[in-house]
gemmi code that builds the backbone of each chain (N, CA, C; Angstrom):
import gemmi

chains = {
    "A": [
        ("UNK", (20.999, 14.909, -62.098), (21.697, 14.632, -60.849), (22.516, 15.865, -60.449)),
        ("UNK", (22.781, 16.171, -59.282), (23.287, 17.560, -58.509), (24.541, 17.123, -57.546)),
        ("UNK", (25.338, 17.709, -58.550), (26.687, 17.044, -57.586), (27.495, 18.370, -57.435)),
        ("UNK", (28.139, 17.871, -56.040), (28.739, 19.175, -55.543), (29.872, 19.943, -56.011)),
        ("UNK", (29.637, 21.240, -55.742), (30.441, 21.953, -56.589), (32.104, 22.112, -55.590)),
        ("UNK", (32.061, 21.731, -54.666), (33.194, 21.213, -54.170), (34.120, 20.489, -54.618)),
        ("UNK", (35.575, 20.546, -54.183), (36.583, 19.333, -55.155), (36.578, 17.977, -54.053)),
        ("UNK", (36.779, 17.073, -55.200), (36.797, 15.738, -54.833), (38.000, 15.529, -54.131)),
        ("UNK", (37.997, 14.578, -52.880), (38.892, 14.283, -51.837), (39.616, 13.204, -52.765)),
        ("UNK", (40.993, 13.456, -53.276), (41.312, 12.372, -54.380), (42.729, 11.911, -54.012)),
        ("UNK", (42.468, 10.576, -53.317), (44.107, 10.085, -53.387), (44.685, 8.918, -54.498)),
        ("UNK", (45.477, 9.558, -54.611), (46.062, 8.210, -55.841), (46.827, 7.100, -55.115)),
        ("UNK", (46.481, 6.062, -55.994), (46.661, 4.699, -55.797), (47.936, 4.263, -56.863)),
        ("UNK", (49.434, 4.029, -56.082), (50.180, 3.604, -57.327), (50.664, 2.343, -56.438)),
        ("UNK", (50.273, 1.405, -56.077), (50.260, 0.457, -55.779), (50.129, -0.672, -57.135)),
        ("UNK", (50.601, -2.053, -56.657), (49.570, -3.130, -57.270), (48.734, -3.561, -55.982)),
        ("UNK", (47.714, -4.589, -56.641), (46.731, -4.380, -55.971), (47.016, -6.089, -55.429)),
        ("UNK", (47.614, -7.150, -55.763), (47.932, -8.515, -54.966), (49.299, -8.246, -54.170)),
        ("UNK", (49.795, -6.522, -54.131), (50.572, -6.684, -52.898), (50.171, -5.412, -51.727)),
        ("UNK", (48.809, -5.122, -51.845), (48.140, -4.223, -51.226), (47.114, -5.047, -50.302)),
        ("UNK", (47.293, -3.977, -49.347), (46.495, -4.721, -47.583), (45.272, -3.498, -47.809)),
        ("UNK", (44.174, -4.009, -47.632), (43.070, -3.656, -47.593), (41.911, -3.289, -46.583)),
        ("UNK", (41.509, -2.342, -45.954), (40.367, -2.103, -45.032), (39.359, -1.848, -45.219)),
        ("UNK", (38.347, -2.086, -44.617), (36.603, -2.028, -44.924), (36.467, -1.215, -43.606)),
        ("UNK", (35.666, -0.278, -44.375), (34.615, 0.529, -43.597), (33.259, 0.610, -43.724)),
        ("UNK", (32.800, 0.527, -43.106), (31.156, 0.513, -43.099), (29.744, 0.877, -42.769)),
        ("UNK", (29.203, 2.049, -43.114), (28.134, 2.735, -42.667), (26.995, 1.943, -42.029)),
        ("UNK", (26.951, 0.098, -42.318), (26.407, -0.103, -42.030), (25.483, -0.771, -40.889)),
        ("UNK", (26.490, -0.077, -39.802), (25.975, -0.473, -38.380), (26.680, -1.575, -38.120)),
        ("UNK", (27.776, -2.309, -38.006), (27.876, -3.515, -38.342), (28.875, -3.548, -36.797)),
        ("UNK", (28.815, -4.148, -36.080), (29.915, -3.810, -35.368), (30.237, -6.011, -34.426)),
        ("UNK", (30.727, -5.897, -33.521), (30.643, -7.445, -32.757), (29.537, -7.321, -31.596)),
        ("UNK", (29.166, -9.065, -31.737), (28.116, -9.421, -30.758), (28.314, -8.720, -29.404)),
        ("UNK", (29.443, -8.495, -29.175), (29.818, -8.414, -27.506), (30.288, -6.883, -27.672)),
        ("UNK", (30.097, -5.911, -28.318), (30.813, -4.492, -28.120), (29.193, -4.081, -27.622)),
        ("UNK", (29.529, -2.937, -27.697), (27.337, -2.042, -27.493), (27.221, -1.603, -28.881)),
        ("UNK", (25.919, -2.557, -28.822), (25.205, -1.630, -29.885), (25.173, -0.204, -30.239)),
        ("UNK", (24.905, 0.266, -31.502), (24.817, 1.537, -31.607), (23.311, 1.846, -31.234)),
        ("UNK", (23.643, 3.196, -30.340), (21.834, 3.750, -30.148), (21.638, 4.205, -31.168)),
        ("UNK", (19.978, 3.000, -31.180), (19.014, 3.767, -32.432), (18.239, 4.336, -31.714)),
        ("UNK", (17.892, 4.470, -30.030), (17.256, 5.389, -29.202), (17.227, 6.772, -29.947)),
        ("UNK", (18.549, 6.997, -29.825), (18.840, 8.555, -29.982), (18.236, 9.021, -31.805)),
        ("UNK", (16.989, 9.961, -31.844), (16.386, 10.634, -33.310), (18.067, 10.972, -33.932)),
        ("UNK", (18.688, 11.331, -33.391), (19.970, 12.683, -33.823), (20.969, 11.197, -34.351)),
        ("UNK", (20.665, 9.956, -34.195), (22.197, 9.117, -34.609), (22.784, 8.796, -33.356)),
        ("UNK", (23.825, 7.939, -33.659), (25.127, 8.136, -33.121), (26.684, 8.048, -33.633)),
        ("UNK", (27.058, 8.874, -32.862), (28.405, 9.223, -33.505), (29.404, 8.520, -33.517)),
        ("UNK", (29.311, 7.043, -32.828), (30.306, 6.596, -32.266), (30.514, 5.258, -33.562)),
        ("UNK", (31.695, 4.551, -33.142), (32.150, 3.666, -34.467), (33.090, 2.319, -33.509)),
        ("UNK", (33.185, 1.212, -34.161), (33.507, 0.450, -33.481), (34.733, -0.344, -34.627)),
        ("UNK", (35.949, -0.908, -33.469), (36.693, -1.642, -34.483), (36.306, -2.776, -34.330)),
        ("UNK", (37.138, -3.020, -35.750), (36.394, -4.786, -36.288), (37.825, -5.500, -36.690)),
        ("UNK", (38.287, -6.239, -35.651), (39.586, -6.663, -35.661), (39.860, -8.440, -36.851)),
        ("UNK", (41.260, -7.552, -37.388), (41.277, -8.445, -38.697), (40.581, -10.527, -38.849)),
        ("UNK", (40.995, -10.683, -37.708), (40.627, -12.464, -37.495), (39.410, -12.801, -36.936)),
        ("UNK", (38.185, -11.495, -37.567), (37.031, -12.063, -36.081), (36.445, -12.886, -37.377)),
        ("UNK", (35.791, -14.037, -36.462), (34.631, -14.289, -36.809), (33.561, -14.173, -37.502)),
        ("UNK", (32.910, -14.138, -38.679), (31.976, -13.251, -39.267), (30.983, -13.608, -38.703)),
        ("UNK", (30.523, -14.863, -38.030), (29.365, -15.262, -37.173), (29.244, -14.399, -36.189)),
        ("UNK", (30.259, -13.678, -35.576), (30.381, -12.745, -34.568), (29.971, -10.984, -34.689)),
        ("UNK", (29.389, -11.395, -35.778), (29.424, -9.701, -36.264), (27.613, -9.627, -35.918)),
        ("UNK", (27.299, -8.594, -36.444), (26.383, -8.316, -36.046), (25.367, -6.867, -36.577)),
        ("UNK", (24.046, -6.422, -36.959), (24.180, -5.318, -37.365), (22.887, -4.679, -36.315)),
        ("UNK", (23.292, -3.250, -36.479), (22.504, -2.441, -35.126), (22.360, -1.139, -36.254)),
        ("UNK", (21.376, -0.664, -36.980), (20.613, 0.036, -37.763), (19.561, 0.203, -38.003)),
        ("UNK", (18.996, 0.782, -37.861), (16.987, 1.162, -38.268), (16.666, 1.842, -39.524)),
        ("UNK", (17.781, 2.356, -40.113), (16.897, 3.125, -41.278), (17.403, 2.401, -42.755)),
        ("UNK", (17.581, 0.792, -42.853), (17.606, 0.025, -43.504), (17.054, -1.520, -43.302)),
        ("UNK", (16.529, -2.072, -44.180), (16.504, -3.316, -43.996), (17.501, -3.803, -44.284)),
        ("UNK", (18.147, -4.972, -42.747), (19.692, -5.342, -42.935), (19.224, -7.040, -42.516)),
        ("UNK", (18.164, -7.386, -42.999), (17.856, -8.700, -42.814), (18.685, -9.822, -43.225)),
        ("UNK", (19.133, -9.656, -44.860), (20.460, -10.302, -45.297), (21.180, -9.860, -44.619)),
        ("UNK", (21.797, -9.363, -44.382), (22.991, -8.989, -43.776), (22.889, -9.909, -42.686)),
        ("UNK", (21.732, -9.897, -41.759), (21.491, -10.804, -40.727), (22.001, -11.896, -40.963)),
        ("UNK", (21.729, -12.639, -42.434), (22.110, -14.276, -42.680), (23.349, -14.138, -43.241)),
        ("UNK", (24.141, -13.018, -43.920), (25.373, -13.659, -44.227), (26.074, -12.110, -44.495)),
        ("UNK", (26.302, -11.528, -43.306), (27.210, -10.309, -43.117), (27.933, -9.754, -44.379)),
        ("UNK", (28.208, -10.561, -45.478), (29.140, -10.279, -46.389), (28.445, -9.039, -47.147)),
        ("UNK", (27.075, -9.003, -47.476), (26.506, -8.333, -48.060), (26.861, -6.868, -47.940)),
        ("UNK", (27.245, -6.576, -46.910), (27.373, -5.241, -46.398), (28.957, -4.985, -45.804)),
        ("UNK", (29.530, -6.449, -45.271), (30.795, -6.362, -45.079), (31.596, -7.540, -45.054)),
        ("UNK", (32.039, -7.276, -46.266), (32.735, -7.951, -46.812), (34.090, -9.282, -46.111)),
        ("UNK", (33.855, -9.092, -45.368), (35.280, -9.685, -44.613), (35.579, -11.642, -45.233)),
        ("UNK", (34.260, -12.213, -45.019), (35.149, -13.519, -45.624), (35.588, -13.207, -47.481)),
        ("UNK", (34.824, -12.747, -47.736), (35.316, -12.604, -49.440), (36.403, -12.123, -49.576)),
        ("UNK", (36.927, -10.855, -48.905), (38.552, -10.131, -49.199), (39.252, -11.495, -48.469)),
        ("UNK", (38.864, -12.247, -47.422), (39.957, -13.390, -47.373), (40.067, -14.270, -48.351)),
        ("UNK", (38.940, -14.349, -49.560), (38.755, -15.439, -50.089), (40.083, -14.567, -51.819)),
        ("UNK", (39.350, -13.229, -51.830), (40.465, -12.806, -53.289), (41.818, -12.581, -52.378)),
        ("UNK", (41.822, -13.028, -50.998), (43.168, -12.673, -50.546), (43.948, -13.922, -50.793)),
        ("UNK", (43.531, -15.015, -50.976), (43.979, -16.334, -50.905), (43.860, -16.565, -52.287)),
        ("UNK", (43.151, -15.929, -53.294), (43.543, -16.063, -54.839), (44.638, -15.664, -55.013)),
        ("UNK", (45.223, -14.314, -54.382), (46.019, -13.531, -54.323), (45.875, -12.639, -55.285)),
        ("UNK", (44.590, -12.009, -55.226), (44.154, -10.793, -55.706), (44.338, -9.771, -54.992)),
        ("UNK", (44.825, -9.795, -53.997), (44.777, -8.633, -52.867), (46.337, -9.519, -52.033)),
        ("UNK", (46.959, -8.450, -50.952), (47.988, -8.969, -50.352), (47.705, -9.080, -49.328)),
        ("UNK", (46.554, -8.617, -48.871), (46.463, -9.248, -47.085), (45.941, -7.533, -46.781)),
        ("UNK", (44.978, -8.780, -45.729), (43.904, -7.997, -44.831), (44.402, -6.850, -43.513)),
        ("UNK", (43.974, -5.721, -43.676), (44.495, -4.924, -42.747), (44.234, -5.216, -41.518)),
        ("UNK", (45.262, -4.493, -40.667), (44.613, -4.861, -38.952), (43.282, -4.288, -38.259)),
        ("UNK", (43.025, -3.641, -38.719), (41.823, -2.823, -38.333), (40.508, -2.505, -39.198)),
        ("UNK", (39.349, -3.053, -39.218), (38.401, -2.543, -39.992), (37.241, -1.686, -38.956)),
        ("UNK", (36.019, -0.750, -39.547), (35.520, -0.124, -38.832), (34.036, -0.063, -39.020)),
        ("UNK", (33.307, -0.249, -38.134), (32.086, -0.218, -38.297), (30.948, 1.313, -37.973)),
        ("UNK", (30.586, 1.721, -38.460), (29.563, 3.026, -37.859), (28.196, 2.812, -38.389)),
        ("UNK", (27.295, 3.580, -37.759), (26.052, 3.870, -38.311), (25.814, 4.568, -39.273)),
        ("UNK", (26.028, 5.201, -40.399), (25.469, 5.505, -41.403), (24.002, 6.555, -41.460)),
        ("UNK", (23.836, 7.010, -40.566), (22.602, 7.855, -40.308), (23.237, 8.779, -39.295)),
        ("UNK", (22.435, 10.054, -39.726), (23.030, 11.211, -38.454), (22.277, 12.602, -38.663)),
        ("UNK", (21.899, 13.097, -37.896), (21.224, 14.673, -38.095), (22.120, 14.994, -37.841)),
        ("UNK", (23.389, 15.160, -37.443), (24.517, 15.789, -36.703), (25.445, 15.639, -37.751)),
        ("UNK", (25.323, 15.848, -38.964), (26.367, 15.874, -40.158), (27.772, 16.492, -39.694)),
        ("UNK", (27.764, 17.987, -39.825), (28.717, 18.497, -39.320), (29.528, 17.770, -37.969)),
        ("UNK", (29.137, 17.017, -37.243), (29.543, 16.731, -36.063), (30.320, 15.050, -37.160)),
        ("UNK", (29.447, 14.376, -37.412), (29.681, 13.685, -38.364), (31.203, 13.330, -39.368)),
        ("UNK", (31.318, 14.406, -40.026), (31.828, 15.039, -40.972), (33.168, 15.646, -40.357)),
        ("UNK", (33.072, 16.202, -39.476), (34.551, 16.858, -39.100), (35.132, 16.107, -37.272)),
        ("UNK", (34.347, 15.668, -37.411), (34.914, 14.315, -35.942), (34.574, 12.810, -35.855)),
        ("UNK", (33.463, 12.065, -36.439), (33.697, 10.887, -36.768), (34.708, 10.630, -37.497)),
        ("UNK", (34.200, 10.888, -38.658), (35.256, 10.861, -40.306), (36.465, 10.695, -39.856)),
        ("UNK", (36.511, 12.155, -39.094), (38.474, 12.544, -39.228), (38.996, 10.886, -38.098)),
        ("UNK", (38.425, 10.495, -37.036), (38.725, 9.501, -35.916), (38.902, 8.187, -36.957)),
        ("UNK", (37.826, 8.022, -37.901), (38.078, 6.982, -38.687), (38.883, 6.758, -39.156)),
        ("UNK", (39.233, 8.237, -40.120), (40.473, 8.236, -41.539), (41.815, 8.159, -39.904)),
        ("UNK", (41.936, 8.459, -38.852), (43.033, 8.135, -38.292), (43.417, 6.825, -38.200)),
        ("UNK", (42.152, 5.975, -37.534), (42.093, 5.156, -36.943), (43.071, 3.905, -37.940)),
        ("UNK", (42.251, 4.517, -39.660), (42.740, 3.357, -40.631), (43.960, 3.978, -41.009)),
        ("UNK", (44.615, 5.438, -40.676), (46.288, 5.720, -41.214), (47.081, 5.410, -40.285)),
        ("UNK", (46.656, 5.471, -39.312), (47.608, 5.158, -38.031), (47.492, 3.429, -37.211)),
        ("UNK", (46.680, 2.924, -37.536), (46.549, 1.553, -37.093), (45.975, 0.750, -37.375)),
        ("UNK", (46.161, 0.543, -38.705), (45.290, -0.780, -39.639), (46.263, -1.257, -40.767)),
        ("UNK", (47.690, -0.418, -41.039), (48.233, -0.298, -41.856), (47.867, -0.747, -43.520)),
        ("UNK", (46.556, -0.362, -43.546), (45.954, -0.533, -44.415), (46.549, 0.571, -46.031)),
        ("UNK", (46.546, 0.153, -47.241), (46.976, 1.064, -48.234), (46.072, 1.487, -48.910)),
        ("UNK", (44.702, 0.725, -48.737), (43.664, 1.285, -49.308), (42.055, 1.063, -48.680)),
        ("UNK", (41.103, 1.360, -48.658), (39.576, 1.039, -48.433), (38.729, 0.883, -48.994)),
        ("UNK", (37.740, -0.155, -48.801), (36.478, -0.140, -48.961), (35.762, 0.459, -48.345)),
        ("UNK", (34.762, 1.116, -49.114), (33.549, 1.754, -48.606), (32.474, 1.173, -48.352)),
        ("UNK", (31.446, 0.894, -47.767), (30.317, 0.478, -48.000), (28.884, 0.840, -46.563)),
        ("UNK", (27.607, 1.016, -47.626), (26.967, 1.759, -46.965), (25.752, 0.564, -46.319)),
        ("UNK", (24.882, 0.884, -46.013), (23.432, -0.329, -45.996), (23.341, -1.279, -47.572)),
    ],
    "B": [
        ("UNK", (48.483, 13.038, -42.093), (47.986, 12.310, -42.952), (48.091, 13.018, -44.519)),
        ("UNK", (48.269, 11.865, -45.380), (48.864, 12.393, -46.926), (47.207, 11.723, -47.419)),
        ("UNK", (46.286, 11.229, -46.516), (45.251, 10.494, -47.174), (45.309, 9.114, -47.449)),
        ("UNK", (43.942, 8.297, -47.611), (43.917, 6.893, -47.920), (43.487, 7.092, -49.097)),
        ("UNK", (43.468, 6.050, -50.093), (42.462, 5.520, -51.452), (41.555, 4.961, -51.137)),
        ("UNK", (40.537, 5.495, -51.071), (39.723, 4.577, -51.029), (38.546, 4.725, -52.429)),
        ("UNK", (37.760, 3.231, -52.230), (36.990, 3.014, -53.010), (35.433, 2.910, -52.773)),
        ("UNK", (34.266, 3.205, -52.752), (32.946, 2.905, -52.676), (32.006, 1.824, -53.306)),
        ("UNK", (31.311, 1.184, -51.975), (30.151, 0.828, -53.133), (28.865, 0.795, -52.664)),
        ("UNK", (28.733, 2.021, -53.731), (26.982, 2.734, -53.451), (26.107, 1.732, -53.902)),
        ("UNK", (24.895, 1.609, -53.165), (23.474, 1.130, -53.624), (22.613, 1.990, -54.218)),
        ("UNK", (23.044, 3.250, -53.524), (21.787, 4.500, -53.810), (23.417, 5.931, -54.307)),
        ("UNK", (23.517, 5.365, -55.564), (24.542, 6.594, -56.492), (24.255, 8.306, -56.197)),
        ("UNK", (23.344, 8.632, -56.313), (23.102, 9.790, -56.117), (22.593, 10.632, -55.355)),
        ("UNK", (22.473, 9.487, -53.818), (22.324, 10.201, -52.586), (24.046, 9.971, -52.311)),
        ("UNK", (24.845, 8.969, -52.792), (26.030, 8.915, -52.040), (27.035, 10.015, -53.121)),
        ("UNK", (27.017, 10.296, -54.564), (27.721, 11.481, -55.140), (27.646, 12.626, -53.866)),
        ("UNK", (26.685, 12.814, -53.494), (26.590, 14.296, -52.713), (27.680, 14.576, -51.406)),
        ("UNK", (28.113, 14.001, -51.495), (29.505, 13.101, -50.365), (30.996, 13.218, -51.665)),
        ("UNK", (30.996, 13.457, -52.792), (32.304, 13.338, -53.634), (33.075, 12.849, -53.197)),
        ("UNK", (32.652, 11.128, -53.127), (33.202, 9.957, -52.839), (34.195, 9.734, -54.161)),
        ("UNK", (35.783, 9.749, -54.167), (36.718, 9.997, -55.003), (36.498, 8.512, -56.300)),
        ("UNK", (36.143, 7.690, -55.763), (35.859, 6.411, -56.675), (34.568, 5.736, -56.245)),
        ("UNK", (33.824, 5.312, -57.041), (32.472, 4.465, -57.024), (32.138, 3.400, -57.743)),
        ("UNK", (31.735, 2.542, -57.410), (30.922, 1.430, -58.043), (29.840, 1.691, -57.672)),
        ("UNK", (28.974, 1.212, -58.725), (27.395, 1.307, -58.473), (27.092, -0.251, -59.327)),
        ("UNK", (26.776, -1.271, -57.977), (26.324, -2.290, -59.088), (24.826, -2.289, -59.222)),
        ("UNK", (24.207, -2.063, -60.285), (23.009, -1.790, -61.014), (21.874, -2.500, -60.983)),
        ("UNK", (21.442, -1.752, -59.675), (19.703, -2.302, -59.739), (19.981, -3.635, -57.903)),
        ("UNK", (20.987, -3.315, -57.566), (21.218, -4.054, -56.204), (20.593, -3.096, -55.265)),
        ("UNK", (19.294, -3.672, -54.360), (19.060, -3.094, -53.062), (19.584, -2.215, -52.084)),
        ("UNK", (18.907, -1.722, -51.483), (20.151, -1.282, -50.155), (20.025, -2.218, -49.114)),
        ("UNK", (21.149, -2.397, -48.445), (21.534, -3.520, -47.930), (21.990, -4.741, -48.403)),
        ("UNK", (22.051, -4.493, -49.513), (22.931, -5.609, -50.607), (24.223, -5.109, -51.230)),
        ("UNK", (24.459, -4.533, -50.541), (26.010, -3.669, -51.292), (26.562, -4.429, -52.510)),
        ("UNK", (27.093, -6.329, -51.567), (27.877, -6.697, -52.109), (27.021, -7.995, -53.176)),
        ("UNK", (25.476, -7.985, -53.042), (24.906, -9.185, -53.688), (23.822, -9.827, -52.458)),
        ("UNK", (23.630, -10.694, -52.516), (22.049, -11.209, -51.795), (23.455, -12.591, -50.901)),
        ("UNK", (22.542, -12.884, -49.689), (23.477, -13.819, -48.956), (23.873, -15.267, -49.597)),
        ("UNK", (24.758, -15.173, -49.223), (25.530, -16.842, -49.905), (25.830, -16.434, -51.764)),
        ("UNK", (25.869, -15.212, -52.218), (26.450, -15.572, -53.437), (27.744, -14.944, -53.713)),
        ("UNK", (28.487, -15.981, -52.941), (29.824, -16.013, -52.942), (30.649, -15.251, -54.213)),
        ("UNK", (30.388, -15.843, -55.122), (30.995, -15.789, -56.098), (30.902, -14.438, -57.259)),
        ("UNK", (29.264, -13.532, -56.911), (28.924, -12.563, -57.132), (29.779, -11.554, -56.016)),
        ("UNK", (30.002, -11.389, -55.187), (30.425, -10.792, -53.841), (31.422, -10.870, -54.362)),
        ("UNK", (31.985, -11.393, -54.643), (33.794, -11.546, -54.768), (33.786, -11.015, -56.354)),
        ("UNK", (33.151, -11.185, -56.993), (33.323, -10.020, -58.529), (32.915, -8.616, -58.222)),
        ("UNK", (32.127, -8.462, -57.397), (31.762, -7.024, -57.117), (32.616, -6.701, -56.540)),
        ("UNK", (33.591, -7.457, -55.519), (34.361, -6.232, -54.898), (35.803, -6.158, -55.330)),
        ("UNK", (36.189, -7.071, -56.469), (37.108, -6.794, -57.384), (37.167, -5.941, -58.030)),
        ("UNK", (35.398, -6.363, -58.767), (35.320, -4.872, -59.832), (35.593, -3.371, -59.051)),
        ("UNK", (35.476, -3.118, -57.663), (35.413, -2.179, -56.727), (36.626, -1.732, -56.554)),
        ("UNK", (37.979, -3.098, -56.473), (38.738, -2.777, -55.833), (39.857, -2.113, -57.768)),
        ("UNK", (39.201, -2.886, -58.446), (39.751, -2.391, -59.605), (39.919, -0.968, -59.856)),
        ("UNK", (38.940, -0.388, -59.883), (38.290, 1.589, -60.154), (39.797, 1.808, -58.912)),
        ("UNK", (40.437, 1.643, -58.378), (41.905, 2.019, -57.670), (42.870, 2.074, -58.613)),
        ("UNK", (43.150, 1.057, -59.430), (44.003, 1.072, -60.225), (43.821, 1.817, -61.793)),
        ("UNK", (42.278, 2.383, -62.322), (41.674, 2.479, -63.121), (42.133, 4.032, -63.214)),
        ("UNK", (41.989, 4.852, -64.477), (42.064, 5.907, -64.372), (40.834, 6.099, -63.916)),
        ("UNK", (39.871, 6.431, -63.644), (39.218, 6.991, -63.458), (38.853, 8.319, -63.075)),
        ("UNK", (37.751, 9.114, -63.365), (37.856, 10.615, -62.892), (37.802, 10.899, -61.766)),
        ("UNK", (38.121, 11.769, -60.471), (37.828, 11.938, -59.901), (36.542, 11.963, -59.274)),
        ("UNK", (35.352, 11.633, -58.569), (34.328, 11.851, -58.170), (32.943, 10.850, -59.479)),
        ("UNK", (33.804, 10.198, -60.297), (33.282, 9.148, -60.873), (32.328, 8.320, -60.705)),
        ("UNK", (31.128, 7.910, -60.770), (30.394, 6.517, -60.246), (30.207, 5.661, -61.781)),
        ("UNK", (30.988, 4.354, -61.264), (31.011, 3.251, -62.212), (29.764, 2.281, -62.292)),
        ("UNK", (29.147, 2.477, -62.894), (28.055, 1.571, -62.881), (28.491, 0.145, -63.957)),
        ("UNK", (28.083, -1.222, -63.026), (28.711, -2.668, -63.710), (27.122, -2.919, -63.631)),
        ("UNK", (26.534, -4.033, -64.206), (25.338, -4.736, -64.751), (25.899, -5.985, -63.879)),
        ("UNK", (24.938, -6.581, -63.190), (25.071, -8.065, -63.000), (24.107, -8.939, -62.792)),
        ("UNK", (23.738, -9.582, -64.068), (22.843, -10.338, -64.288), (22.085, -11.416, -63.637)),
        ("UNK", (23.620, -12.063, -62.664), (23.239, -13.090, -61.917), (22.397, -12.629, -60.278)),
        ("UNK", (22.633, -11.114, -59.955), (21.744, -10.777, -58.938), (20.728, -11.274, -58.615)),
        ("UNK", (19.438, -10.810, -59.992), (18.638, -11.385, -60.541), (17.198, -10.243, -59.770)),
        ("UNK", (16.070, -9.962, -59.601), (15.368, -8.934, -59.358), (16.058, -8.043, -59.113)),
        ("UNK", (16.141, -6.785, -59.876), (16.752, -5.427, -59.502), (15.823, -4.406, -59.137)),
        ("UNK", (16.401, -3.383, -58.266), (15.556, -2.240, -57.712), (16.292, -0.862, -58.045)),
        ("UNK", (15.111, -0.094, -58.014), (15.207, 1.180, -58.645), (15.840, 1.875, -57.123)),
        ("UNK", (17.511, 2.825, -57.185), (17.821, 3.270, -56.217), (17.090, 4.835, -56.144)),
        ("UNK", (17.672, 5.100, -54.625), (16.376, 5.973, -53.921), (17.082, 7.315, -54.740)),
        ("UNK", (16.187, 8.320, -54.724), (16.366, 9.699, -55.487), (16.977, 10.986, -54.779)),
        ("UNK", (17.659, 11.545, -54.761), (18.003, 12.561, -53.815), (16.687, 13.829, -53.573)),
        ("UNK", (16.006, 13.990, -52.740), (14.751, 14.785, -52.806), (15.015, 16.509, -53.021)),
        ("UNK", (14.403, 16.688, -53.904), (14.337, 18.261, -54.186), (13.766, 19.228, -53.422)),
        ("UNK", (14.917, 20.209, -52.786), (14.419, 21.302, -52.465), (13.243, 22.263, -52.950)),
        ("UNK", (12.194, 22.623, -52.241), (11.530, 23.820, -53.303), (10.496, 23.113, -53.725)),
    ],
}
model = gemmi.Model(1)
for chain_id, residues in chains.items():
    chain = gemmi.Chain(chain_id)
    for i, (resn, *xyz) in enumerate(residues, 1):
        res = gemmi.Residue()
        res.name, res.seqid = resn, gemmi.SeqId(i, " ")
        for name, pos in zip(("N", "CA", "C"), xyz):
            atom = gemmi.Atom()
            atom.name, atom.element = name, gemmi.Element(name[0])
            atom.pos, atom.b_iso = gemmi.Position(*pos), 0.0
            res.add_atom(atom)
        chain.add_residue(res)
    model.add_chain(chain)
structure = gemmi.Structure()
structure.add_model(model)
structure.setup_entities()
């Protein structure tokens, strides 16, 4: 395996984790019935990302991706984004509560660099500045 | 920004290392598009993303991928390979 010789983006966590608010992000196209789809028109991706506000619906979600099969996901969103389960260890009180803001993107892009230094950075704002979230989930297709 | 923590969870480990994603789970032999388990298994979903949210509190190394076994998945798949130059 070939891993980069770059340093790892590393933030520490000195939290506990049943009084920590939590956000999901998600490569995997996932965004609401009623926002726009992401173009899978476009070969190059798209760059754009959608919020996924803390009380929706998970029936309301939705996924817009081509270079995965997101068929489960179709029947029960959790697979890919998580949202009723963090309510469910939130109500064990494994976690302290759900952030205000979660985020959905496409996960595919010829436009890395574009990717990489202007999606990313809009995201990592989006969840420091208005999700008051202390930590994230990642998750891809 | 001082940065978030965040945590991952790869399907395909070694197309997503190439990204030095600071923490990883890799649950073992899950699809892509199954991040968190196959639909309706509640109860798998909610251990995976404990075990996920755990590797936060974990020492772990920097740029780490944790691979967990979970039996109750049940058919596992071989994740995709990063393709070689050359």
């Amino acid at each position: 395996m070939t891993f980069s010789r770059k340093c790892v983006p590393f933030t520490p966590f000195d939290r506990e984790l049943s009084k920590s608010t939590i956000a999901i992000v998600t490569a995997g196209g996932v965004h609401l019935r009623d926002q726009e789809p992401f173009n899978i028109a476009d070969e190059l991706g798209d760059l754009g990302y959608r919020e996924i506000p803390p009380d929706v619906d998970s029936s309301q979600l939705m996924v817009t991706h081509h270079h995965y099969d997101h068929t489960d996901a179709d029947e029960d969103i959790n697979v890919v984004f998580p949202i009723d389960v963090l309510r469910d260890i939130e109500s064990e009180g494994f976690i302290g509560g759900i952030a205000k803001k979660h985020i959905g993107y496409m996960g595919y892009t010829m436009q890395l660099k574009a990717m990489y230094e202007g999606t990313a950075r809009e995201i990592a704002n989006e969840i420091d500045k208005g999700s008051r979230a202390d930590a994230v989930v990642l998750t891809g297709g | 920004m001082k940065g978030v923590p965040t945590v991952l969870i790869t399907v395909s480990p070694e197309v997503s290392a190439q990204m030095r994603p600071p923490r990883t789970l890799y649950p073992k032999g899950f699809k892509i598009g199954n991040s968190l388990g196959r639909p309706g298994m509640r109860e798998l979903q909610k251990q995976v993303l404990r075990d996920a949210l755990n590797l936060l509190t974990q020492d772990t190394r920097p740029g780490e991928t944790i691979t967990i076994e979970y039996p109750e998945y049940g058919e596992q798949f071989e994740p995709p390979q990063v393709k070689k130059l050359g």
